[in-house]
Each structure stands twice: as C-alpha cells, then as structure tokens.
DSSP file (Angstrom, degrees, kcal/mol; ACC not computed):
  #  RESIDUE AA STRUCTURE BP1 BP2  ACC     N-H-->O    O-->H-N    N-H-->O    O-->H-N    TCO  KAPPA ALPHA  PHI   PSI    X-CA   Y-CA   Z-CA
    1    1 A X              0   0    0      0, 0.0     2,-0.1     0, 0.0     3,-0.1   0.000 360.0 360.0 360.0 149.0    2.3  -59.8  106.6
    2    2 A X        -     0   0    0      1,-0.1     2,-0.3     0, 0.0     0, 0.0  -0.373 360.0-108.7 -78.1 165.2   -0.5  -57.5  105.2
    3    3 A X        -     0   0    0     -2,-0.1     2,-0.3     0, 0.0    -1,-0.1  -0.594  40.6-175.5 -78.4 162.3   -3.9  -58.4  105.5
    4    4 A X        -     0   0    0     -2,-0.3     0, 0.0    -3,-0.1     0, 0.0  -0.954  36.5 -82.6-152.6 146.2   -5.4  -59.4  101.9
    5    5 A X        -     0   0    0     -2,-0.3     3,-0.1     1,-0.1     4,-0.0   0.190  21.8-140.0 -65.0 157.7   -9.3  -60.3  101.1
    6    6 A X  S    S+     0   0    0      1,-0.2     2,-0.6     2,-0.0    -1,-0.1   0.900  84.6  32.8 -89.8 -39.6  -10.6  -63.8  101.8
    7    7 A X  S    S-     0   0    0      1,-0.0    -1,-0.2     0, 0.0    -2,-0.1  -0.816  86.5-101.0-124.8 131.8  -12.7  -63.6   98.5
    8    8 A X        -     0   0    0     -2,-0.6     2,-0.8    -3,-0.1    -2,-0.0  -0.198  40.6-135.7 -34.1 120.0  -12.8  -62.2   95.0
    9    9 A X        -     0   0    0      3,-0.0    -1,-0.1     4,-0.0    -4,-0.0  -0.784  34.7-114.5 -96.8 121.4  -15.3  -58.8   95.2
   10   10 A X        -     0   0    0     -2,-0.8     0, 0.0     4,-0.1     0, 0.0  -0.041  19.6-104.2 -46.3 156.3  -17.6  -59.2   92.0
   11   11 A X  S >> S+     0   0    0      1,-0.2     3,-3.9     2,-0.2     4,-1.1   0.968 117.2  51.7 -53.4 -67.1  -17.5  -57.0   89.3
   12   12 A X  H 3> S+     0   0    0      1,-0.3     4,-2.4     2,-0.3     5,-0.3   0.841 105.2  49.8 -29.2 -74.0  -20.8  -55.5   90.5
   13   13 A X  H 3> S+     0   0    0      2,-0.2     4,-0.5     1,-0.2    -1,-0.3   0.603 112.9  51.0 -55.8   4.6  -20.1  -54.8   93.9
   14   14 A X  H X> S+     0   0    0     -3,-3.9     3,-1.1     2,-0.1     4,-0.7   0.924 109.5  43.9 -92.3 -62.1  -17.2  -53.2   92.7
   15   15 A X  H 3< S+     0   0    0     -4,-1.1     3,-0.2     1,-0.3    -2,-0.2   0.694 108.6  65.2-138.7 -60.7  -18.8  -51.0   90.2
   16   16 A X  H >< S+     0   0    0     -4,-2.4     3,-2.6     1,-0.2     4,-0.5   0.963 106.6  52.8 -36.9 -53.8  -22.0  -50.2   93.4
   17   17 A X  H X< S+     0   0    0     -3,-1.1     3,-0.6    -4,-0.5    -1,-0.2   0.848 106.3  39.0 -72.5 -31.4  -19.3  -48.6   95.1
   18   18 A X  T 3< S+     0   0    0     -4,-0.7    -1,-0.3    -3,-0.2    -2,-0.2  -0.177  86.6 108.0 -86.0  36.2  -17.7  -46.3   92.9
   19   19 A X  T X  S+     0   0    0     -3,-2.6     3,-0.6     1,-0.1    -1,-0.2   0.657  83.4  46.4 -56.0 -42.6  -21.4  -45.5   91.8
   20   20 A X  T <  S+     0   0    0     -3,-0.6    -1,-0.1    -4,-0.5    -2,-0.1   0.731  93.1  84.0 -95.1  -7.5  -21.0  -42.1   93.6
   21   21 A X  T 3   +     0   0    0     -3,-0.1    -1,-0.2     2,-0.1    -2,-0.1   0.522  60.0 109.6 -62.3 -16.3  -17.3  -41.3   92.0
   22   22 A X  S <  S-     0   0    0     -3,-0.6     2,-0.3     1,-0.1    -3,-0.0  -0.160  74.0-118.7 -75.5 136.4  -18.6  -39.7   88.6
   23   23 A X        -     0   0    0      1,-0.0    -1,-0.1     0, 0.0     2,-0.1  -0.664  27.7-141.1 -94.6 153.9  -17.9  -36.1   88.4
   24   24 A X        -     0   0    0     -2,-0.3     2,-0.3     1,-0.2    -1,-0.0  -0.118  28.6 -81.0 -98.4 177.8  -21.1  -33.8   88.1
   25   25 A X        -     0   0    0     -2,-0.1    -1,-0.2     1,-0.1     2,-0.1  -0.657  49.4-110.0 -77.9 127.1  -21.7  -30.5   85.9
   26   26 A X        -     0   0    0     -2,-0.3     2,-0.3     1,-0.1    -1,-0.1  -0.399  29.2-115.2 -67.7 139.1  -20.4  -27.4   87.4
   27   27 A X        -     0   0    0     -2,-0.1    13,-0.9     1,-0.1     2,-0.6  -0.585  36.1-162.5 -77.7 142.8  -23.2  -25.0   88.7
   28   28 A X  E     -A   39   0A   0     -2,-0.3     2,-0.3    11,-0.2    11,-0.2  -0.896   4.6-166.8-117.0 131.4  -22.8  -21.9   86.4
   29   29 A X  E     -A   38   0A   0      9,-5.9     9,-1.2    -2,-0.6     2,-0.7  -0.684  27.3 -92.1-121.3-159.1  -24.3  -19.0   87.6
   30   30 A X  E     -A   37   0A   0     -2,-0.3     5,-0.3     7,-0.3     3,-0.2  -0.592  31.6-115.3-112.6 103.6  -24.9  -15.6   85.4
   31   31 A X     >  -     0   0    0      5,-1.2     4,-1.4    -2,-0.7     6,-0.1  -0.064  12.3-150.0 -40.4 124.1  -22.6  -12.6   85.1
   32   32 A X  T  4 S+     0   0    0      1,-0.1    -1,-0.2     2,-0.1    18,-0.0   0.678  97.7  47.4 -78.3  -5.9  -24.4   -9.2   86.7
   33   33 A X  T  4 S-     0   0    0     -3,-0.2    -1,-0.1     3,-0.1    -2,-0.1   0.804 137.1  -0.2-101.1 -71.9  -22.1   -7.3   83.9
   34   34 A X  T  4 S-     0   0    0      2,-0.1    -2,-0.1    -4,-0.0    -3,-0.1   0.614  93.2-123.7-104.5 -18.2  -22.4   -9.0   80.5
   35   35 A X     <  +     0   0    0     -4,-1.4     2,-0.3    -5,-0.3    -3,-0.1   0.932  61.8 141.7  67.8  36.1  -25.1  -12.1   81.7
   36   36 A X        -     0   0    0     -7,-0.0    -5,-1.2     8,-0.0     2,-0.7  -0.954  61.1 -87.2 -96.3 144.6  -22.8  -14.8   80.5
   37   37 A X  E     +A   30   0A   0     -2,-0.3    -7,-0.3    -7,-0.2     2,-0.2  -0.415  53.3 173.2 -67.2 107.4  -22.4  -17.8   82.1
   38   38 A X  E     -A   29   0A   0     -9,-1.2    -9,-5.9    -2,-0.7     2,-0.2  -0.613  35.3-103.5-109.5 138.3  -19.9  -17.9   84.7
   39   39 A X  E >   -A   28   0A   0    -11,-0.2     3,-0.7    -2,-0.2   -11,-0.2  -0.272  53.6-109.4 -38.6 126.4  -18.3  -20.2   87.7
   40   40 A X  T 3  S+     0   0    0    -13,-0.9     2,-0.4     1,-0.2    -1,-0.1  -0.269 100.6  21.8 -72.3 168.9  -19.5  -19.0   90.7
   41   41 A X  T 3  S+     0   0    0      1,-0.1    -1,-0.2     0, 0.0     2,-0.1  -0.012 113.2 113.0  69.9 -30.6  -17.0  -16.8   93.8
   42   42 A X  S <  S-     0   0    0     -3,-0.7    -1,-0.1    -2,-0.4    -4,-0.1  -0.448  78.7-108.9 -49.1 123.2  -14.7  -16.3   89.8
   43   43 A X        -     0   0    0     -2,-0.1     2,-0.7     1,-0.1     7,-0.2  -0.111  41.4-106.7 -23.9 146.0  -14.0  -13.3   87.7
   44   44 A X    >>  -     0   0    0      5,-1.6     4,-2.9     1,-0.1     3,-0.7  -0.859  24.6-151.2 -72.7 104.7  -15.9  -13.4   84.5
   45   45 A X  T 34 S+     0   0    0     -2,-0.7    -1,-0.1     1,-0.3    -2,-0.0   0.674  83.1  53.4 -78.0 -12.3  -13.3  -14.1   82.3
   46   46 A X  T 34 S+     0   0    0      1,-0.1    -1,-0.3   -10,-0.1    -3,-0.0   0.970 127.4  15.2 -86.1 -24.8  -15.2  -12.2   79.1
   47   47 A X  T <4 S-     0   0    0     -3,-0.7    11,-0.4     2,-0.1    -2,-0.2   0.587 102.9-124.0-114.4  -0.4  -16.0   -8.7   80.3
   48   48 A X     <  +     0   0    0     -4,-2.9     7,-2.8     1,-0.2     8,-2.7   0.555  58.7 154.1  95.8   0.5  -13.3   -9.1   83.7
   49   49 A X  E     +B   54   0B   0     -5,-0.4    -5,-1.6     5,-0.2     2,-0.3  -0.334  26.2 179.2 -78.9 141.6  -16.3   -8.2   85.9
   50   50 A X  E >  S-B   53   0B   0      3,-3.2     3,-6.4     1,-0.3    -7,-0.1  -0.978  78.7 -22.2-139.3 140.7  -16.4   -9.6   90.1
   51   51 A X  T 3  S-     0   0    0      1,-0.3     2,-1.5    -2,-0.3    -1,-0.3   0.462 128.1 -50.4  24.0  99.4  -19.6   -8.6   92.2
   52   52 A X  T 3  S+     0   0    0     -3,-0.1    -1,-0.3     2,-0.0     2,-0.3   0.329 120.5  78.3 -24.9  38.5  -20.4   -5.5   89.8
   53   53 A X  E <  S-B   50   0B   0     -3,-6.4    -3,-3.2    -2,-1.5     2,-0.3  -0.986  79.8 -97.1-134.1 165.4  -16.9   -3.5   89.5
   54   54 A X  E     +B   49   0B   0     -2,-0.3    -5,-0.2    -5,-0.2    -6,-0.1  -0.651  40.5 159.6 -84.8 143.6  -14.0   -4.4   87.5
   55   55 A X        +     0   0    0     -7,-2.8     2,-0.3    -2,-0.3    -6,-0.2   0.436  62.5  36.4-120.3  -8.6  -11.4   -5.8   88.2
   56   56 A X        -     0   0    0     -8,-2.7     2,-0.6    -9,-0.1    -1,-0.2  -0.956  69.9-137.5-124.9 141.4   -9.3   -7.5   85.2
   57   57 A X        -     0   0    0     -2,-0.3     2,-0.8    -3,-0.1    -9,-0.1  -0.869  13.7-145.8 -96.1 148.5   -9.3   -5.5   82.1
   58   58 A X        -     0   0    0     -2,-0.6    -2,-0.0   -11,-0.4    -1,-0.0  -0.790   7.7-143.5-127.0 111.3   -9.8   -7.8   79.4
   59   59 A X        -     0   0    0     -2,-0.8     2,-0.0     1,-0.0     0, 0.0   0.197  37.1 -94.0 -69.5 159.0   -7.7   -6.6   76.0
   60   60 A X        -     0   0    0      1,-0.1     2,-0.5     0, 0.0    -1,-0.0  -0.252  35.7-104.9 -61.2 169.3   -9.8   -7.5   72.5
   61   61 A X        -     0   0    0     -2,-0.0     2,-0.6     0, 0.0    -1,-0.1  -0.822  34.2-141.1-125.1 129.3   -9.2  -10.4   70.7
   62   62 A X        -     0   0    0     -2,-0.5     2,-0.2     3,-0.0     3,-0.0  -0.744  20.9-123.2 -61.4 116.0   -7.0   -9.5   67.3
   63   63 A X        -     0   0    0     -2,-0.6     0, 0.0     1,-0.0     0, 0.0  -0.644  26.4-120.1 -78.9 141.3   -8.0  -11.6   63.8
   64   64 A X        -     0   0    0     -2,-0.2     2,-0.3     2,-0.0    -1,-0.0  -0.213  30.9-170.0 -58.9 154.5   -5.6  -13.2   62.5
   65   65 A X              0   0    0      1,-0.0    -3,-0.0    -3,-0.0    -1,-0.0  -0.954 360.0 360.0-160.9 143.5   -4.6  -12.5   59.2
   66   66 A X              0   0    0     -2,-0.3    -2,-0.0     0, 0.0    -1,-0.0   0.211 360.0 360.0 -77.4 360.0   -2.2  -14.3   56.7
C-alpha cells in the first residue's frame, strides 16, 4: 500500500504553498538597433538585430487589400 495523509490539508495551507507558483513578467531589455523592447540573450524580432550586427533580415509587412 501507498502511504496517504492522516488529515485533510485546509484550503489555506494549500493555497500558502503554491503562493510562490505564479508566473512573473518577463524582464525586457532595450534593442541597441531600433530601442524596442526585447527578451533578453534573443534576436529582435522587428529590425532582426543581435549584439549590434544583423543577423535575420526581416522582409516588410504587405497591406492587405481587398
């Protein structure tokens, strides 16, 4: 047999422990190319820029038209 708890754990002490589970805001730091905000150690995905050279070229956006 498994072991299994001797007692109910209240809502609260359930709730204390996964106190530290919420996920947080990503730190964004600034693109050295275009000065948008970017994930850090990550390409900037608007101008394609990594530690000041390019590396992805990144094509224009088309407008749509009906």
């Amino acid at each position: 047999m498994v072991p299994l708890p001797k007692r109910k754990l209240s809502k609260g002490r359930r709730d204390r422990r996964r106190a530290h589970d919420a996920l947080g805001v990503p730190a964004l730091g600034e693109c050295s190319n275009c000065h948008q905000p970017v994930l850090p150690h990550r390409v900037c995905p608007h101008c394609g820029f990594y530690k000041g050279r390019q590396v992805l070229e990144i094509k224009a956006e088309k407008p749509a038209t009906k």
